[in-house]
C-alpha positions, 0 to 999 in steps of 0.5 A, spaced: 448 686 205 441 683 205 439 681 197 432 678 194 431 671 198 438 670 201 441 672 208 444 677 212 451 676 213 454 678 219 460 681 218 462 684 224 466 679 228 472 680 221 477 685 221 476 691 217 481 688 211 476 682 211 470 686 211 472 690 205 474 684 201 467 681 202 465 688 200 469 688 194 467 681 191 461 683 193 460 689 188 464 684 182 460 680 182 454 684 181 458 687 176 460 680 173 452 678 173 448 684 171 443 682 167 438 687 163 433 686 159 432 685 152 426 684 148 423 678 150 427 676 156 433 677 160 440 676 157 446 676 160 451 681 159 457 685 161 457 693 158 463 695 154 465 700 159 464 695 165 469 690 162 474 696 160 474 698 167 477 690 168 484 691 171 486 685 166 484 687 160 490 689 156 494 686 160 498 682 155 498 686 149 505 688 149 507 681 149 510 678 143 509 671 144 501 672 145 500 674 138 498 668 135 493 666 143 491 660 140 498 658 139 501 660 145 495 655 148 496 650 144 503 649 145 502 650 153 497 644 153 501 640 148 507 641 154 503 640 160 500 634 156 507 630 153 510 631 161 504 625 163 506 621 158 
């Protein structure tokens, strides 16, 4: 993998697995950071199709006690916080 300004890694002395993992990573954060063009500059931004394709999109909408997302947060930090008192 060689990009613009950064090294060479080696990966040859990982396993298959690793180098795979690497490999993986690799690709999602391509995805994550893609950056296209917009009028005057360059604005970060992640394509619906791209974010639908995410494995953790979706994960949670069946559940009940989600539905109010703020409120669940809430009271998970106001549990977190009143054990350290």
């Amino acid at each position: 993998m060689k990009a613009a300004g950064a090294s060479t890694l080696d990966l040859s002395s990982l396993p298959e697995q690793a180098r795979r993992e690497v490999t993986d990573f690799y690709q999602f954060l391509k995805k994550k950071y893609r950056v296209q063009a917009t009028g005057h500059g360059k604005k970060k931004e992640m394509a619906v199709q791209t974010l639908s394709d995410d494995c953790f999109v979706g994960i949670w909408k069946d559940r009940t006690d989600m539905k109010d997302a703020a409120g669940w947060v809430r009271e998970q930090r106001e549990s977190a916080w009143s054990r350290h008192e």
